[in-house]
C-alpha positions in Angstrom: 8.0 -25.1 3.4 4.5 -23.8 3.6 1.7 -26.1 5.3 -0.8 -27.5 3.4 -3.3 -25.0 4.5 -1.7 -21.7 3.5 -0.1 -23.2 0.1 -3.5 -24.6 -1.4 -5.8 -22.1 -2.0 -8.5 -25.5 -3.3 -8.6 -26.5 0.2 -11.4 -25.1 1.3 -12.0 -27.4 4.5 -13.5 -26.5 7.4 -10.1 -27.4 9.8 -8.6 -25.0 7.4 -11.1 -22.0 7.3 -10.8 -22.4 11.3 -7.3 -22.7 11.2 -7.1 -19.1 9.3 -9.7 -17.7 11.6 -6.8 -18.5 14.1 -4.3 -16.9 12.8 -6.3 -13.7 11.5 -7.5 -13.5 15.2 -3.6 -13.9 16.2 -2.5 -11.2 13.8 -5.3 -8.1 14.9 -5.5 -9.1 18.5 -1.8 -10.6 19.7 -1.4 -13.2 21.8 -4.2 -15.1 23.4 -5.1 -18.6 25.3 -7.2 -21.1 24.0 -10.0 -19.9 26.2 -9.6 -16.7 24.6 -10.0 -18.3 20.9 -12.8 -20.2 22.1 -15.1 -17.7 23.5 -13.9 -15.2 19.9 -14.9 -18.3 17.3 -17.5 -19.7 19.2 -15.6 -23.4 19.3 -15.0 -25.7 22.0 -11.8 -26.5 24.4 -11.5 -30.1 22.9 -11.5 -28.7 19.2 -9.5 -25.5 19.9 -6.9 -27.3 21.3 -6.4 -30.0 18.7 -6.2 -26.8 16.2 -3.9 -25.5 18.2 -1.9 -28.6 18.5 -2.1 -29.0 14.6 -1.0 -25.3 14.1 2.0 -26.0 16.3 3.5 -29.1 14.4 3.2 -27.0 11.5 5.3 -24.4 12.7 2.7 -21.4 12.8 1.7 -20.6 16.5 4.2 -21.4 19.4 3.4 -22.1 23.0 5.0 -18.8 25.3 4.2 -21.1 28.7 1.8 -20.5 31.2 0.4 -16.9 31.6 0.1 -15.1 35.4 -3.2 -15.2 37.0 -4.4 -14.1 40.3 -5.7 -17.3 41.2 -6.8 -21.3 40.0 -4.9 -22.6 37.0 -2.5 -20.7 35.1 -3.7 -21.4 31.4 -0.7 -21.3 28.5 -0.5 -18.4 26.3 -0.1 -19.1 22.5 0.9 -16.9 19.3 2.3 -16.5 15.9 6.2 -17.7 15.2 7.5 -14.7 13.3 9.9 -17.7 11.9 7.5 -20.2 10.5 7.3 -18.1 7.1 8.1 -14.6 5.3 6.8 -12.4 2.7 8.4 -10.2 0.6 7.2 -6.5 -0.5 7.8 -4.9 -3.8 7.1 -1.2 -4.7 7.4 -0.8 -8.2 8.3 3.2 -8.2 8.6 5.4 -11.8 12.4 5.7 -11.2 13.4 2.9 -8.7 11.9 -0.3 -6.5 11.3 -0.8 -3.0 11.9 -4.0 -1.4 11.0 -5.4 2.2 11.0 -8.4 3.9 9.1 -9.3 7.2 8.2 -12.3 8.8 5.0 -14.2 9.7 3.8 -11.9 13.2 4.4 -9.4 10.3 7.6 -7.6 12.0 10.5 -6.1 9.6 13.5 -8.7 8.4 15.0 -6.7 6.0 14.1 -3.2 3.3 16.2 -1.9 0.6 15.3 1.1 -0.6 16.2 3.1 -3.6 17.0 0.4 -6.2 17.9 2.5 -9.3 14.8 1.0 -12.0 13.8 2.7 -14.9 9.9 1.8 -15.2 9.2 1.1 -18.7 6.4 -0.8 -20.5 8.4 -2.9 -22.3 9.6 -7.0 -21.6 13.1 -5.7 -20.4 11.8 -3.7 -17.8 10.1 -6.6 -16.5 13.0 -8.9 -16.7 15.2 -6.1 -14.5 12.2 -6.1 -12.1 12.7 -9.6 -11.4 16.4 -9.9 -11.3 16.3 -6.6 -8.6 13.9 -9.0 -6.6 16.3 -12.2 -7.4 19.2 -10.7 -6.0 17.8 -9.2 -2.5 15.7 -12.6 -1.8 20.0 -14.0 -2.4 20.8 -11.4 0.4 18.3 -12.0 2.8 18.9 -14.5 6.0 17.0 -17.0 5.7 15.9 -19.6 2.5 13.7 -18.8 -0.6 12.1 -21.8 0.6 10.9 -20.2 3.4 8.9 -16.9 1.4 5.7 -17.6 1.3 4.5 -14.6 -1.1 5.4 -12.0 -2.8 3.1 -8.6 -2.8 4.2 -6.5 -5.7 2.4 -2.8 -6.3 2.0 -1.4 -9.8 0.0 1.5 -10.2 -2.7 2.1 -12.5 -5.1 -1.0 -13.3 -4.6 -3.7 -11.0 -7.1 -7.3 -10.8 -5.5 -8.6 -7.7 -7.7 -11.6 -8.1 -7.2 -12.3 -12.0 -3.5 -11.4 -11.7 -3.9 -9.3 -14.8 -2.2 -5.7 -14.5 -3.6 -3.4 -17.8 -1.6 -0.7 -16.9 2.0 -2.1 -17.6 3.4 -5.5 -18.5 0.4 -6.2 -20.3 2.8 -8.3 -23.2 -0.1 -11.6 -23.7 -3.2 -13.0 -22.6 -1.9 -14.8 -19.4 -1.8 -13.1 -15.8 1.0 -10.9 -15.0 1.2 -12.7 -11.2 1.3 -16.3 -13.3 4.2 -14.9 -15.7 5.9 -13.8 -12.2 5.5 -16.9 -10.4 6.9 -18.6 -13.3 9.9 -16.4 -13.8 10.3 -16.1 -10.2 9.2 -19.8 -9.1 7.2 -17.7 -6.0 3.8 -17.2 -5.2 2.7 -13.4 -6.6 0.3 -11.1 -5.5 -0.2 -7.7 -7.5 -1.7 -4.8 -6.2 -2.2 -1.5 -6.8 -0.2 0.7 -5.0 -2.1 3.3 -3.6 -4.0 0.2 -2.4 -0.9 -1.2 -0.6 -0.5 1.8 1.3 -3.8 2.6 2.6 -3.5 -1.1 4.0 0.2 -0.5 5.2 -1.5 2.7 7.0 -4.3 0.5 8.2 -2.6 -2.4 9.9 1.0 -0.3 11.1 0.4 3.6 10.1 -1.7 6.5 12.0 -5.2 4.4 11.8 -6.6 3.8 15.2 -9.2 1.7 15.1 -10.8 3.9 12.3 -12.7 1.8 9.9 -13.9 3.8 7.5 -10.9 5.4 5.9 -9.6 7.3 3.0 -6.1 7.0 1.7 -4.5 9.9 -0.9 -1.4 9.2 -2.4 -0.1 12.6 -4.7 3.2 11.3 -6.1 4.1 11.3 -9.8 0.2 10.2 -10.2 -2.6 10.9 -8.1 -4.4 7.7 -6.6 -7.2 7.2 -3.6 -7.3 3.9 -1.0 -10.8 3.4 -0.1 -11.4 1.2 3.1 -15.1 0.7 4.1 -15.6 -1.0 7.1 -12.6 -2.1 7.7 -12.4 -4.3 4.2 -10.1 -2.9 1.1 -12.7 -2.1 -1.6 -12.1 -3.0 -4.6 -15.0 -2.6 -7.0 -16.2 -5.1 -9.1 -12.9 -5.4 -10.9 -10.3 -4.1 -9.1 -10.3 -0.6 -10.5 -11.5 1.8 -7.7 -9.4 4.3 -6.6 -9.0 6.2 -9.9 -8.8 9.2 -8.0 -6.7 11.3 -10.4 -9.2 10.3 -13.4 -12.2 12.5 -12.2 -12.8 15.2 -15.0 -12.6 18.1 -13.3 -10.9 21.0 -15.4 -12.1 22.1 -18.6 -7.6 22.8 -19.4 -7.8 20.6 -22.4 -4.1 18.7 -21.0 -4.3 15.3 -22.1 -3.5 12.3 -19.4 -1.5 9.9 -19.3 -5.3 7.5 -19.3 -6.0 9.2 -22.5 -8.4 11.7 -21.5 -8.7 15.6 -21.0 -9.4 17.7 -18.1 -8.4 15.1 -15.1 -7.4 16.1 -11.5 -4.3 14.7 -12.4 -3.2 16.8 -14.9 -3.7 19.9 -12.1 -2.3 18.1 -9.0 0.1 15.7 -9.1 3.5 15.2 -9.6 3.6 15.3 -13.5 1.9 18.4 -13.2 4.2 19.9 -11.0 6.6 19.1 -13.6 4.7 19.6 -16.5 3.7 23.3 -15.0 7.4 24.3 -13.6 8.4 24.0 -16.8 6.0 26.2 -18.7 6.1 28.4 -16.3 10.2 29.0 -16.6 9.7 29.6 -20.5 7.1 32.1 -19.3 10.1 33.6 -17.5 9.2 32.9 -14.0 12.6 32.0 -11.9 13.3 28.9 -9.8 16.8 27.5 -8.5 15.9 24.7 -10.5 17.1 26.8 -13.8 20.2 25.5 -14.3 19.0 21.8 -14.6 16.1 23.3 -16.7 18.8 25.1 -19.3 21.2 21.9 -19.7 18.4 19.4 -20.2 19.3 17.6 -16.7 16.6 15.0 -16.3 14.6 16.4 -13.2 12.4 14.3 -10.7 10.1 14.3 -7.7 13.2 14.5 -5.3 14.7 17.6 -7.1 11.2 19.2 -6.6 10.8 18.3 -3.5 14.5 19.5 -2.2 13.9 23.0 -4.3 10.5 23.5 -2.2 12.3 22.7 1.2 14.7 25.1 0.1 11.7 27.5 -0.4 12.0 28.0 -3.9 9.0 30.7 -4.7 7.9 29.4 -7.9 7.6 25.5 -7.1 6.2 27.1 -3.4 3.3 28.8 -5.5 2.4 25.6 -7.6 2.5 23.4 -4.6 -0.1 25.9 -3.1 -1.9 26.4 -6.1 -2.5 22.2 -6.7 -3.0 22.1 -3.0 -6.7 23.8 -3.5 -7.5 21.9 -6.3 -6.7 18.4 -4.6 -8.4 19.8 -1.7 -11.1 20.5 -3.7 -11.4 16.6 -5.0 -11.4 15.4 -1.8 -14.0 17.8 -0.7 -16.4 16.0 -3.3 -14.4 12.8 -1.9 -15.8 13.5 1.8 -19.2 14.5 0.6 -19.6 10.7 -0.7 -18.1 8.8 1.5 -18.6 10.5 4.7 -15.0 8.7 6.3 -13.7 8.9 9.6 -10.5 9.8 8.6 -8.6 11.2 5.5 -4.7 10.4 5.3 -2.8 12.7 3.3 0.4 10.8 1.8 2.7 10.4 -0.8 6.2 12.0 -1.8 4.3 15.4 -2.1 3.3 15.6 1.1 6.9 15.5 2.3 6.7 19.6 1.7 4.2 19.7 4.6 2.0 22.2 5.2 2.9 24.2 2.0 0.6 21.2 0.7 -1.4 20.9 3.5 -2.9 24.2 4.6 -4.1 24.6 0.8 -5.7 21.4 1.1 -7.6 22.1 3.9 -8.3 25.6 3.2 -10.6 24.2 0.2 -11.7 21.4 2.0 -13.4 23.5 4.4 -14.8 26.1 1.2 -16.3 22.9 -0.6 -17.0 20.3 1.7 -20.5 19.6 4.0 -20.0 21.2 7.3 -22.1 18.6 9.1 -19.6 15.9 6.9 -16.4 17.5 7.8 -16.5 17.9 11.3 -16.8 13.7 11.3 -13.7 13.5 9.7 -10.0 14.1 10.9 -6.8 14.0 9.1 -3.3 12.7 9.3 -0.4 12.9 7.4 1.2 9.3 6.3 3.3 8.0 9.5 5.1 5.5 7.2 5.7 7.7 4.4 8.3 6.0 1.6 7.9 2.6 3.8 3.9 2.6 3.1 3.9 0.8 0.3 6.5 -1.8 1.3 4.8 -2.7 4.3 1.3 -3.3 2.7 2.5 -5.6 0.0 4.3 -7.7 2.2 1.2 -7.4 4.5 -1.3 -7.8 1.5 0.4 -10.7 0.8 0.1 -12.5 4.2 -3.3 -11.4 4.1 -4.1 -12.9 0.9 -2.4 -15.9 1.7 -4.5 -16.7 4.5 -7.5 -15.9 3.0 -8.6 -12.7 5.0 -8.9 -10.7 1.7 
């Protein structure tokens, strides 16, 4: 069972807040000795080491023996015990779930991927979601007594500190994250989950030492991660990020959000979709045609596999939303001024069919002096991005550290 510390959020002490700091230090700088801690929290021997002490009988930091010096006394070396709690990741996908496991140092225990979900907005959805995470926390090795959250990643309109999700799920007045924990008798986190990858990205992915980073997720949707100084941001209400939103076509297409003209409807998966399929009736050919003619339902991994198989039409509409997301992010750049842009989602699997377009218009629309501060990278944890920020989110969150 959780300590005191990380399964009260009222306690608000000061040997907790210090307690926290220790682990936070633990988790962005690995192992350290107490002299170590003292001289990074500005706290003496004597009270460091009766934290330490404390953070040992609870479990959470375990002594690794005395560390090899040149000389004098060898001091002990502490760290996290990737035993003493784990956390459990849930990306809620349009046409399947995600699930990960990892422990407290924040190293993988267990994923299952692919879980067949249909994503619906309707109270049976929500009651399959939870049986899908009921049965892999039966699976896993160790006791549900020993999860300390659950991250879970919805996209759309997320309050990760109200617990409210307006996007999905949205049945009655009380939280979303309170109806889970009640369901699920676990503590909940939601997030958004463009959000959950830029800080998968950010703690395991290709960031290195950036801190003011972008994060572009072109899947079925089309979502934006903002980090700014090395912090999440949020907005006042948990709704930054609404990338796709921006009304930048005058192609009278109305979005999913209700309105017309959004980057969404031009680049994204739904629009490649939504286009291959006018295109077809147009008469434009694709090896997709057969599926088309006998009403086979059709998804992102049937368009990805006919572009790898360098289908010309779904090839050209790839291109042609690669200009106009590069455009977007362009304007993006221009604002924010980042260090580094990742480009990820299940889009950018087709690589630099995506890619060159993207950049191609970046450098047509984007400050010169702005872009040469910027680099980019394509996702290193691709489909695992969002799994590994919502179980990361949620160890972050339960400590206190966002």
């Amino acid at each position: 069972m959780a300590a005191k510390f990380l399964s009260s959020a009222d306690d608000t002490s000061r040997s907790t807040l210090l307690k926290k700091k220790i682990i936070h230090y633990y988790i962005a700088n690995g192992d350290a000795t107490i002299a170590e801690l003292c001289k990074e929290l500005n706290l003496s021997i004597p009270t460091m080491t009766k934290l330490i002490g404390e953070l040992q009988d609870d479990g959470y930091i375990v002594d690794f023996g005395k560390q090899e010096t040149s000389g004098g006394r060898k001091p002990s070396l502490y760290g996290l015990n990737p035993t003493s709690g784990y956390f459990i990741g849930v990306d809620l996908l349009r046409d399947r779930i995600n699930l990960g496991a990892f422990d407290f140092k924040g190293d993988k225990v267990q994923i299952e991927e692919g879980i067949p979900y249909t994503l619906e907005n309707t109270p049976e959805a929500l009651e399959a979601l939870c049986v899908c995470i009921e049965k892999f926390v039966a699976n896993l090795p160790f006791s549900k007594e020993r999860i300390l959250a659950v991250g879970i990643n919805i996209s759309g309109r997320v309050n990760s500190v109200s617990g409210f999700c307006y996007s999905l799920f949205y049945f009655e007045e009380k939280p979303l994250a309170q109806i889970l924990e009640e369901r699920l008798n676990m503590k909940i986190f939601l997030e958004n989950d463009t959000r959950a990858m830029a800080y998968g990205e950010y703690m395991q992915g290709v960031v290195k030492g950036e801190k003011n980073v972008l994060f572009v997720n072109m899947s079925w949707g089309l979502g934006l991660g903002i980090i700014i100084d090395g912090q999440l941001y949020y907005g006042k209400s948990g709704f930054s990020g609404e990338f796709g939103h921006l009304c930048l076509f005058d192609n009278e297409i109305l979005c999913h959000c209700g309105k017309k003209g959004c980057l969404e409807t031009e680049a994204s998966g739904s629009a490649l979709h939504r286009i291959l399929y006018e295109r077809y009736k147009e008469g434009s050919s694709t090896i997709l045609s057969g599926k088309i003619d006998q009403g086979d339902e059709i998804g992102l991994d049937n368009l990805m596999e006919a572009v790898m198989k360098e289908d010309v039409l779904c090839i050209e509409i790839i291109e042609q939303m690669g200009f106009s997301l590069g455009k977007g992010i362009a304007g993006l750049m221009n604002i924010f001024n980042p260090e580094l842009v990742i480009l990820g989602g299940v889009l950018f699997e087709t690589e630099e069919y995506l890619i060159l377009p993207v950049k191609s218009a970046i450098r047509k629309y984007s400050l010169n002096l702005v872009s040469q501060d910027t680099e980019f990278k394509v996702s290193k944890l691709k489909k695992r991005a969002g799994i590994i920020g919502a179980c990361l989110l949620a160890r972050s969150k339960m400590l206190g550290m966002i």
